[in-house]
DRENMINU-858279 format. One line per 10 residues: number of its first residue (from 1); their letters; for each residue x, y, z of C-alpha. Coordinates in Angstrom, 3 decimals. Example, Ala and Ser with C-alpha at 12.3 -4.5 7.8 and 13.67 -1.06 7.14 Angstrom:
! DRENMINU-858279
1	AS	12.300/-4.500/7.800  13.670/-1.060/7.140
//
This chain:
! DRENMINU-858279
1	XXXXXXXXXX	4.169/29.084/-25.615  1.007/30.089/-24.037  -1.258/27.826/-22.158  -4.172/28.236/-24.566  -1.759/27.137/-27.417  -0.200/24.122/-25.600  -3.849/23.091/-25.515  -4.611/23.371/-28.431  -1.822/21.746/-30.069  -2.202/18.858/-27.796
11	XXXXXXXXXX	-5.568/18.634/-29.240  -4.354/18.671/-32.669  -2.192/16.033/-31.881  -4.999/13.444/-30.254  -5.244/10.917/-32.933  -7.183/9.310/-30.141  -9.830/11.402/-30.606  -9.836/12.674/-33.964  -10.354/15.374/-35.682  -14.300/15.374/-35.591
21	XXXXXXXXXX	-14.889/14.462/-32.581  -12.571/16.759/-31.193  -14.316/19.663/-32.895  -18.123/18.202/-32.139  -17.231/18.475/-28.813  -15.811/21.886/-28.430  -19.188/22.709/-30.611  -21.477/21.108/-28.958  -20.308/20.378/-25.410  -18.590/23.619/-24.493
31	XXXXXXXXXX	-18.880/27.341/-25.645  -15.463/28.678/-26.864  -14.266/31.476/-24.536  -13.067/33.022/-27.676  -16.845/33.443/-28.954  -17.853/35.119/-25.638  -21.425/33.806/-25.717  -23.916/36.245/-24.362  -25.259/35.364/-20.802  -28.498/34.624/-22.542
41	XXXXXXXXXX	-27.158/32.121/-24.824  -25.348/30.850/-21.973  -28.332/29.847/-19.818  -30.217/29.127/-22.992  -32.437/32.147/-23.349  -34.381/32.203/-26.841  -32.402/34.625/-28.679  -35.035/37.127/-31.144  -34.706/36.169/-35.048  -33.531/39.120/-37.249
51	XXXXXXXXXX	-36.925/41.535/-38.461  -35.101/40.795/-41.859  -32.663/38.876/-43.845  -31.557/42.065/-45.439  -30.282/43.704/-42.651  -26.723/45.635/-42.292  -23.470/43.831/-41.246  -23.050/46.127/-38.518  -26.960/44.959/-37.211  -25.797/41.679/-37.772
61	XXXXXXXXXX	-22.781/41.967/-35.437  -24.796/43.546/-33.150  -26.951/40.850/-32.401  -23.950/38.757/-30.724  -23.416/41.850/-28.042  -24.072/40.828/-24.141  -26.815/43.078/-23.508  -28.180/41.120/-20.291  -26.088/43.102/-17.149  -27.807/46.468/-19.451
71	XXXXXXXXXX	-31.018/45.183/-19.136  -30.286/44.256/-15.535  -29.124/47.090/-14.366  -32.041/49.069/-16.307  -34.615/46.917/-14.693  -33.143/47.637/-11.238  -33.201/51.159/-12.184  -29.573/51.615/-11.505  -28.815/54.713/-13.859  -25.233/54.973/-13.121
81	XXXXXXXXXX	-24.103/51.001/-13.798  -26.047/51.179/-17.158  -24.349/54.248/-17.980  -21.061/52.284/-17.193  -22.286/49.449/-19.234  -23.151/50.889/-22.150  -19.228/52.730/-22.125  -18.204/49.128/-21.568  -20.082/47.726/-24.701  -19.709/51.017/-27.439
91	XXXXXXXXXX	-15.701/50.060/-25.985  -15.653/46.717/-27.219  -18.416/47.038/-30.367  -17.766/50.109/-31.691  -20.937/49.634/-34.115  -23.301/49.038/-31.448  -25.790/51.295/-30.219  -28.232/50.969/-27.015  -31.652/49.583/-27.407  -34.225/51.833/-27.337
101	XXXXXXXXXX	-36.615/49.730/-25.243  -34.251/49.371/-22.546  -36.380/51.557/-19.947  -39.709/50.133/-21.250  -39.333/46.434/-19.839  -42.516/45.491/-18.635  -43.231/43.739/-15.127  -41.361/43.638/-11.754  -37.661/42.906/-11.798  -37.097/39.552/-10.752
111	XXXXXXXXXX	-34.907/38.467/-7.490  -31.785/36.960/-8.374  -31.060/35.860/-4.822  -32.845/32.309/-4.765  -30.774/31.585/-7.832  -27.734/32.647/-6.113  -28.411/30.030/-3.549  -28.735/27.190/-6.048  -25.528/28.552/-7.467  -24.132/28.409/-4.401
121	XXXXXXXXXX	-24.955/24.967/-3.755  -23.498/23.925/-6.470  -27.201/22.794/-7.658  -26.419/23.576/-11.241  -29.127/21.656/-13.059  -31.732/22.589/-10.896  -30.340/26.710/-11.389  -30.746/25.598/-15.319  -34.377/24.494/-14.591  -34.887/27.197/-12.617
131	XXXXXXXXXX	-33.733/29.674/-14.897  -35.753/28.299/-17.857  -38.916/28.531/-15.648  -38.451/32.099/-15.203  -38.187/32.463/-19.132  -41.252/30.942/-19.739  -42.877/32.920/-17.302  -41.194/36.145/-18.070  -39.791/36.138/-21.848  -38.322/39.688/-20.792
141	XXXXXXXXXX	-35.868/37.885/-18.488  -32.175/37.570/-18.529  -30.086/36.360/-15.647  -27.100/39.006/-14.549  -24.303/39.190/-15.893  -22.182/38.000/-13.124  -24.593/34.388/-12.794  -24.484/33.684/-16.139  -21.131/34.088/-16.512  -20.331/32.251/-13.055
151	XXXXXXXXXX	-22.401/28.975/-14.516  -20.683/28.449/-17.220  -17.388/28.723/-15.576  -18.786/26.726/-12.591  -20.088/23.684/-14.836  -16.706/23.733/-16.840  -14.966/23.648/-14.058  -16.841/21.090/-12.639  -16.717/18.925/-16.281  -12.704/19.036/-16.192
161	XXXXXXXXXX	-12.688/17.639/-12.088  -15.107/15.020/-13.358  -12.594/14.149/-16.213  -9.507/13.849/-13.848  -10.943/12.028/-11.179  -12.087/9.701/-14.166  -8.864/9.791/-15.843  -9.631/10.568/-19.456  -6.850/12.609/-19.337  -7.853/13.569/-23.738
171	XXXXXXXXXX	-11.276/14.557/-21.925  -9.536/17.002/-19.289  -7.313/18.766/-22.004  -10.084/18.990/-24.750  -12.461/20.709/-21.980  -9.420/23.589/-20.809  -8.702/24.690/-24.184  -12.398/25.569/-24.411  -12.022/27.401/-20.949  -8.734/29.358/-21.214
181	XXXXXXXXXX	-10.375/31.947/-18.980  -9.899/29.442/-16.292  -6.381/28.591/-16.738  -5.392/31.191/-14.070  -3.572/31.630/-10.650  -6.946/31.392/-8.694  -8.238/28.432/-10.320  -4.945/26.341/-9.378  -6.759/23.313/-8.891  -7.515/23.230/-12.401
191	XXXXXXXXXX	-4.107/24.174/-13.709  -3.203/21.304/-11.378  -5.138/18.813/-12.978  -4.161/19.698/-16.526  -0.830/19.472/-16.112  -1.501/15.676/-14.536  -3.373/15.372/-17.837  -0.281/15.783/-20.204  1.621/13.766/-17.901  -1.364/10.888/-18.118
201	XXXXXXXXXX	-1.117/11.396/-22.530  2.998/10.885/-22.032  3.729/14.570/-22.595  5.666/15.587/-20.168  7.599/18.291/-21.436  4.317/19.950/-21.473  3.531/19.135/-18.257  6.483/20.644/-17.503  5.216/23.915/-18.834  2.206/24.012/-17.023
211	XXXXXXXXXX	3.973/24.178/-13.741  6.467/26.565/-14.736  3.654/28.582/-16.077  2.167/28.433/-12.019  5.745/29.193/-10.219  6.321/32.081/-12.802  2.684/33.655/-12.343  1.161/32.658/-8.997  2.193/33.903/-5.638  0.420/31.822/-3.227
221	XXXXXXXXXX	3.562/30.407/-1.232  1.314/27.161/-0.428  0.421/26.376/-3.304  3.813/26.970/-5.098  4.802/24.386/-2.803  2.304/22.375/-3.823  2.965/22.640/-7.190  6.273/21.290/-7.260  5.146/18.438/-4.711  2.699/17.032/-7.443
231	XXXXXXXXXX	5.725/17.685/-10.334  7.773/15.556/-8.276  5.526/12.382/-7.934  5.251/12.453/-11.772  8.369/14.188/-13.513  12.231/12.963/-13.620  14.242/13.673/-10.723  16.159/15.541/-13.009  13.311/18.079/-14.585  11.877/18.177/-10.681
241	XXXXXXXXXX	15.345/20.142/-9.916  14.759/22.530/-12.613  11.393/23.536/-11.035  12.734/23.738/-7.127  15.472/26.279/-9.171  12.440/28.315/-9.690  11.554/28.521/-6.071  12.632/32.011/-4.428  15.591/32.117/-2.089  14.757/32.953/2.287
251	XXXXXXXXXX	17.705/33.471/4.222  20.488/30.248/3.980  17.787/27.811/1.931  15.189/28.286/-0.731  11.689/28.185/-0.988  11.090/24.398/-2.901  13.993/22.754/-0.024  11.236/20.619/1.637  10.597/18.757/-1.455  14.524/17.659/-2.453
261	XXXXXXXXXX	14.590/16.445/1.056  10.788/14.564/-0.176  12.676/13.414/-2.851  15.612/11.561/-0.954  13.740/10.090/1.385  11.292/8.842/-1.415  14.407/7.249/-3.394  15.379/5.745/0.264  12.240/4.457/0.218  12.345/2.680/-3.313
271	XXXXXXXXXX	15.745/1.414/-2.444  14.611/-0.545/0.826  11.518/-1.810/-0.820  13.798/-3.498/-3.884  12.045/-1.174/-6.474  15.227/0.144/-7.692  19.025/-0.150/-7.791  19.366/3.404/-7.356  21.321/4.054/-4.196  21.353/7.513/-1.885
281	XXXXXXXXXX	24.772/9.455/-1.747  26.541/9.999/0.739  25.139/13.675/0.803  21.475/12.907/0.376  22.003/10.706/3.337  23.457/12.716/5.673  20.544/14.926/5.203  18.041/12.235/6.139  20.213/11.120/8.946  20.235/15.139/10.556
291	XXXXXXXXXX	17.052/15.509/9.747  16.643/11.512/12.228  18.883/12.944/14.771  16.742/16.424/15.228  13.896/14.727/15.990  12.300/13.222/12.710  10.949/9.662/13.863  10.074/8.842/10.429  13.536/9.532/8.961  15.195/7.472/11.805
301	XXXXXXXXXX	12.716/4.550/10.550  13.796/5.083/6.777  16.892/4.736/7.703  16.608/1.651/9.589  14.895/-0.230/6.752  17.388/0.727/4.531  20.012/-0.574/6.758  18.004/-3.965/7.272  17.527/-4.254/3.473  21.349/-3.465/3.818
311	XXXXXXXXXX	21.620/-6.815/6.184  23.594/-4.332/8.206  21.355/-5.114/11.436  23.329/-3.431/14.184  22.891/-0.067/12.097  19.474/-0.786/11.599  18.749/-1.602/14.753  20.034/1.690/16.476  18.237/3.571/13.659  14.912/2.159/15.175
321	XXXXXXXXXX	15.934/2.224/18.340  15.957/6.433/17.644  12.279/6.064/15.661  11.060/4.038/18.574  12.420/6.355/21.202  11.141/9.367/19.584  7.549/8.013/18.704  6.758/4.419/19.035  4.653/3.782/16.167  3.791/-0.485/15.482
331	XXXXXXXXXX	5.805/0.252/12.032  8.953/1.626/14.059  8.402/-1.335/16.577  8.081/-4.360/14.274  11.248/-3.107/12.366  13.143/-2.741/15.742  12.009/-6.248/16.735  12.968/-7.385/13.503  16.328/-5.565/13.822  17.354/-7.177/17.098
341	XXXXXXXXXX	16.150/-10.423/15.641  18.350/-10.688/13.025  21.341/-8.862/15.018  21.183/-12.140/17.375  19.322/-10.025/20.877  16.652/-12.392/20.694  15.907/-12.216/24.473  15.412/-7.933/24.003  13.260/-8.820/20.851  11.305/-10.829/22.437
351	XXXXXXXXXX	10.843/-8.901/25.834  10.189/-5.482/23.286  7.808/-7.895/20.597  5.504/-8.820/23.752  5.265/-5.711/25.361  3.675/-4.048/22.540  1.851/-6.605/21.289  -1.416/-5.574/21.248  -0.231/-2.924/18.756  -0.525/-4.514/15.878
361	XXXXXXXXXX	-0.874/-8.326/14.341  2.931/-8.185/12.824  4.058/-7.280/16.334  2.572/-10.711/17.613  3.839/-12.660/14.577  7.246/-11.597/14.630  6.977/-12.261/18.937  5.080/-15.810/17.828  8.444/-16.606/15.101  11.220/-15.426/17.692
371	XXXXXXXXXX	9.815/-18.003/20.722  9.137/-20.211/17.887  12.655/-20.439/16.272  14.108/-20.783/20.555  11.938/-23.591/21.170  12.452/-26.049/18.779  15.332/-27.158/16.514  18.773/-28.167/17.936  19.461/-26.001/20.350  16.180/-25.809/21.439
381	XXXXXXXXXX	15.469/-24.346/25.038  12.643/-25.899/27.558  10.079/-23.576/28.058  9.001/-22.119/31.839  5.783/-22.043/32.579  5.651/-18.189/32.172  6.717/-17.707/28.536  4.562/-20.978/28.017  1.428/-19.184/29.112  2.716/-15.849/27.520
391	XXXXXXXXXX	3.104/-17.758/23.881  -0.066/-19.418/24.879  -1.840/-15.941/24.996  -0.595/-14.752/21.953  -1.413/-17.944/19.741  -5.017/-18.034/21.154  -5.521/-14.484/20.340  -4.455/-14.308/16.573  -5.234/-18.323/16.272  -1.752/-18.444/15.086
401	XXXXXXXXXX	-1.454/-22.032/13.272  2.191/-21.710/13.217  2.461/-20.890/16.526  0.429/-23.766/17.754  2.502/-26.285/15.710  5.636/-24.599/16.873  4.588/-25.403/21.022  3.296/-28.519/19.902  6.770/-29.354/18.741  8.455/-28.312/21.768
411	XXXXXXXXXX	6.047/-29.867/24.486  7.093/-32.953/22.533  10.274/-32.545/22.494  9.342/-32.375/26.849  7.492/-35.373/26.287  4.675/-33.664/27.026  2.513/-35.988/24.409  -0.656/-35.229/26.014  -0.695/-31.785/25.773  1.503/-31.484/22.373
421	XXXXXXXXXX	-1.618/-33.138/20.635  -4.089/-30.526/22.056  -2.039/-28.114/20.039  -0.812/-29.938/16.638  -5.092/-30.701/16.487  -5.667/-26.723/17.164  -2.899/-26.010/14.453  -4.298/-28.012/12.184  -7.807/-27.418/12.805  -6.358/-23.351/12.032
431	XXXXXXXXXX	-4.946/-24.196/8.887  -3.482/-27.847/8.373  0.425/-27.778/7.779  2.896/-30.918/7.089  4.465/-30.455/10.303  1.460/-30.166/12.311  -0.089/-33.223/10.568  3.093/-35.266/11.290  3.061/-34.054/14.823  -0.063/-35.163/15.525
441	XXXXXXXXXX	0.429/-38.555/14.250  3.683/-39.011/16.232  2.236/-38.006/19.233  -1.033/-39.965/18.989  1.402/-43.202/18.324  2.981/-41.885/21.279  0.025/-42.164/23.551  -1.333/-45.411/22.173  -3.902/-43.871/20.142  -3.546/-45.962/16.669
451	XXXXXXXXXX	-6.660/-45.473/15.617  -6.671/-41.356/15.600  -2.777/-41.678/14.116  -4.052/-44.492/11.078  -7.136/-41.501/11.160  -5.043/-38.978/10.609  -2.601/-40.162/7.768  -5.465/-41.763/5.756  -7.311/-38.136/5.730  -3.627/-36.067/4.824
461	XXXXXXXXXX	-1.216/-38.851/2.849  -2.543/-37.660/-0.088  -1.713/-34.022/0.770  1.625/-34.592/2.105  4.704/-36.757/0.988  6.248/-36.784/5.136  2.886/-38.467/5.939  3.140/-40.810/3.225  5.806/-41.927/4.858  4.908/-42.411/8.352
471	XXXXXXXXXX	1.340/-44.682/6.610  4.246/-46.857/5.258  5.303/-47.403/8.886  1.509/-48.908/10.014  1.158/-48.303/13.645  4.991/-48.348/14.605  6.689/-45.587/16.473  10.227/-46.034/16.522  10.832/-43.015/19.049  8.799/-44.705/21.381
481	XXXXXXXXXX	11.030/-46.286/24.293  8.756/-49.772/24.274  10.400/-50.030/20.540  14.055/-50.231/21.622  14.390/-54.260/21.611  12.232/-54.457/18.850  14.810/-51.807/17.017  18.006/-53.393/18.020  16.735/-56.727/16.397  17.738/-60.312/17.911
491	XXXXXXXXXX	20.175/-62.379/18.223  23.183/-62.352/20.759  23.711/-59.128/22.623  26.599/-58.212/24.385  26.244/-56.562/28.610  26.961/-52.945/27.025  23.834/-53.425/24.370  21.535/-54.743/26.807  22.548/-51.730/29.209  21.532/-49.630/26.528
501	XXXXXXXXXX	18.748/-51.012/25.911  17.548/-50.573/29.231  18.633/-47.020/29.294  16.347/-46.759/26.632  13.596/-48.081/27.704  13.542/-46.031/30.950  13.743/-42.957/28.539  17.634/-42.167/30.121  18.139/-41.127/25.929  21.046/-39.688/26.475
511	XXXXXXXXXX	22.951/-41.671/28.899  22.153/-45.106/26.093  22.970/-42.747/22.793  26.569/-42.177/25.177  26.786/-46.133/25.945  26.495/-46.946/22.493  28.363/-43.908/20.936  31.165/-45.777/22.792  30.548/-49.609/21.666  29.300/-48.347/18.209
521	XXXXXXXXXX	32.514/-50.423/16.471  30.838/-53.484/17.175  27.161/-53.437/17.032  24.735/-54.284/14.387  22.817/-52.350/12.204  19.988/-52.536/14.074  21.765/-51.315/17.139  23.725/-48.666/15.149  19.686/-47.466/14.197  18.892/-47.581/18.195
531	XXXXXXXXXX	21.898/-45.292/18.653  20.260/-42.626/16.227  16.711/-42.896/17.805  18.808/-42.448/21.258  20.279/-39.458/20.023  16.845/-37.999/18.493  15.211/-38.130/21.988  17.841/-36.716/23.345  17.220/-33.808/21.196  21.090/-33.994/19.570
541	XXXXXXXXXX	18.834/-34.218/16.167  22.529/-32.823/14.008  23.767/-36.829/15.361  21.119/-38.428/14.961  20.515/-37.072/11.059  24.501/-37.783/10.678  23.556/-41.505/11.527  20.126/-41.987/10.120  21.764/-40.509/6.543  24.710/-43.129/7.240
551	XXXXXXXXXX	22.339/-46.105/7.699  20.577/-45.272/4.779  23.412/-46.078/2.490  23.651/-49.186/4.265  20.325/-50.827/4.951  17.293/-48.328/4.051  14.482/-48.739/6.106  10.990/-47.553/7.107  12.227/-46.026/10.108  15.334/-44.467/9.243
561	XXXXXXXXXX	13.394/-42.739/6.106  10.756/-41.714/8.943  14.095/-41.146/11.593  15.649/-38.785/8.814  12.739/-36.865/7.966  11.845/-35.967/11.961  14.831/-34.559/11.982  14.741/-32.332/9.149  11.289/-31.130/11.003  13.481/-30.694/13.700
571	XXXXXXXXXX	16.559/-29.045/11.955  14.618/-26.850/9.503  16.888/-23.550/9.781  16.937/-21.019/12.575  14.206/-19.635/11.992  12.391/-22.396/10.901  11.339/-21.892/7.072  7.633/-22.613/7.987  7.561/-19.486/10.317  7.475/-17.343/6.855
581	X	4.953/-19.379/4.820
//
């Protein structure tokens, strides 16, 4: 089938547009290349009535002949092209016959080159103008030829672009079947965006025909290429391979090569992302991974997300470590970070996620989560004052919420109480959190400050169920050492409670959670509830949970509810499930 009839049986089809509208606009809107409108009709020249309504079919016919290159060509005096002309025109009208006027035009001939400029310029309504100016001046005038004939095409061409780029897709197809003369090799932008048309009206099999129609007729080896690029981001994988089969053959590999290997890494690509359940072979991916070894940073980085998607992180962390090595881009970083992360080489992820941080923000988060999950939770480490002012640097920079809350935690932990409340209030001046709100009332109970702790849970208890809790606890703060006696209760105490008591109070945690680990037979609740806050300040938060959740069955309480709940902030996962809000 021919590209002028897949048109125009795609137009037939177009129930969207119907039949009348359809054939308004082909009337109305564009001339039909199969009429082959005169240049003077084309730039709207007053076309002479007939002398008489009498007069012969063959006078009749003549009337629709082209004469405006004749009387160009006569006005320039040019003997020889209207000689040539008037072969061309007895060729195609048989009938016709030359005017006899066309040596007695009247006035100067008129420069064509100023409207060659607006042409050029792509000033088309202004060459229209322009043109019809002249006309009125000169009713002997006629545009060449060649400019007429170059508008037209030039303002079709330009109507179909405007289509596509608006994608009325009906709008694109209606306008090329009324400009077959454009559907050629040279105009392969336009062939381009036709075929994208049938693919936008769900017709791809004509789509399909479009292309083949380019990689059977047009030589350009670019835009071949092309071609089957733009088939491939809108066609089955399966109808793609039938076009690179049309590509010519050059030496060991074919022409259309580059875009199967396009295609693999695309479906890599999908299947990393989640988008599909469509896996690469084994021989698509050892493609990839040549193409990664040769040299191809991007491949190496494909690879490596599909091996993290994989959860295979040692894979996916050599795979980066190629990307990185080869160009280190912040995407081929952060997944390499990530990669080590996740692989457990948390001290080379962090060392590799701080020295590029100033590449980009995800860089800094991931650096910001990795310190984060070190410093806090069970086997939380003490920070130095070097990584402190490095994480320091990094929060203040991207006013990192999380990361704030995160030190906060861990300078409390230090009992650092002072300086852990600078941060929980910069965290939640950032963007409030649960744990930074609890952290700051802890902390402020911790320093004596009731009234910005009561502050604090009247303005958030409504946001957040943990603070709830701690406003059902008044101004209490069971972690605090001068709450030991008041936790172990009264009554008689035995020498090994009252040493632990004392241990308690001079903050020796875990020296009094060892004491009464070993006397815990025989000790009340309230001393069994000491041993758990011993345990919590001494930072053994899975022991202290283990007895909190024990005493709970047994006597609930204000503090162990408040007890068990610090130490889910404190045991939240490694990483820490806030790090990924």
């Amino acid at each position: 089938m021919s590209l002028k009839s897949l048109l125009i049986s795609t137009i037939a089809a177009m129930v969207v547009l119907g039949p009348a509208k359809a054939q308004n606009a082909l009337k109305n809107d564009v001339p039909a290349p199969t009429q082959q409108p005169g240049a003077a009709r084309a730039v709207g020249l007053r076309l002479a009535a007939p002398t008489s309504a009498t007069r012969a079919s063959s006078q009749t016919a003549t009337k629709a002949v082209d004469e405006s290159a004749l009387r160009y060509y006569a006005g320039q005096g040019d003997t020889a092209r209207v000689a040539a002309e008037i072969r061309r025109l007895k060729t195609l009208h048989s009938s016709w016959q030359p005017p006899e006027d066309l040596f007695s035009q009247s006035g100067a001939t008129i420069d064509e080159q100023p409207l060659w400029a607006l042409f050029t310029a792509k000033r088309y309504e202004e060459l229209r103008e322009r043109i019809a100016n002249l006309q009125a001046e000169r009713p002997d005038f006629a545009p060449s030829a060649d400019l007429a004939s170059k508008l037209v095409q030039a303002e079709r061409r330009e109507a179909i672009a405007i289509a596509a780029d608006g994608r009325d897709w009906p709008r694109v197809i209606e306008l090329a079947t009324a400009a077959e003369d454009l559907l050629v090799c040279r105009e392969i932008d336009l062939l381009w965006r036709v075929a994208e048309a049938f693919s936008g009206i769900d017709e791809p099999s004509r789509a399909v025909e479009v292309y083949r129609y380019i990689l059977t007729n047009c030589d350009n080896s670019q835009e071949r290429l092309a071609t089957v690029q733009k088939a491939s981001t809108v066609l089955p994988a399966p109808t793609v391979q039938e076009l690179i089969a049309l590509g010519k053959r050059r030496g060991a590999g074919a022409e259309f090569d580059a875009v199967g290997i396009d295609m693999i890494r695309r479906k890599i690509g999908q299947a990393s992302n989640g988008e599909t359940t469509e896996m690469p072979d084994a021989r698509e991916l050892k493609l990839i991974e040549t193409s990664a070894r040769r040299g191809t940073a991007d491949d190496a980085a494909l690879l490596g997300w599909l091996q993290f998607g994989r959860k295979d992180y040692a894979a996916a962390k050599e795979w980066f470590a190629l990307a990185v090595k080869t160009a280190a881009k912040p995407k081929y970083v952060e997944g390499y970070v990530l990669a080590l992360r996740n692989a457990g080489d948390l001290d080379q992820a962090e060392e590799l996620a701080y020295r590029h941080r100033d590449a980009d923000a995800l860089i800094r988060k991931a650096y910001i989560e990795i310190v984060a999950s070190d410093i806090t939770g069970p086997m939380a480490k003490p920070l130095t004052p070097e990584r402190q002012a490095r994480l320091e640097d990094v929060i203040n920079k991207d006013r990192s919420a999380l990361g704030a809350q995160a030190l906060g935690w861990s300078l409390y932990n230090a009992r650092s109480f002072a300086l852990a409340r600078a941060w929980f209030e910069r965290s939640i001046a950032w963007a409030p959190s649960e744990e930074a709100v609890v952290g700051l009332v802890v902390t402020a109970r911790r320093l004596n400050d009731n009234a910005t702790a009561l502050a604090t849970v009247n303005a958030y208890k409504q946001h957040y169920p943990a603070v709830a809790s701690l406003d059902r606890l008044g101004g209490q703060d069971p972690t605090s050492p001068r709450s030991a006696r008041r936790v172990a209760g009264g009554g008689v105490m035995t020498s090994a409670m009252r040493e632990s008591v004392r241990l308690y109070e001079a903050g020796k945690f875990a020296e009094a959670a060892a004491l009464l680990d070993n006397h815990q037979r025989s000790m009340p609740v309230g001393m069994q509830e000491l041993r758990a806050w011993a345990h919590y300040n001494a930072t053994n938060y899975k022991a202290a949970g283990e007895i909190f959740s024990k005493l709970k069955t047994i006597k609930p309480s204000k503090t162990t509810e408040h007890g068990e709940f610090l130490v889910e902030i404190q045991t939240r996962g490694n990483p820490h499930r806030w790090w990924y809000n």
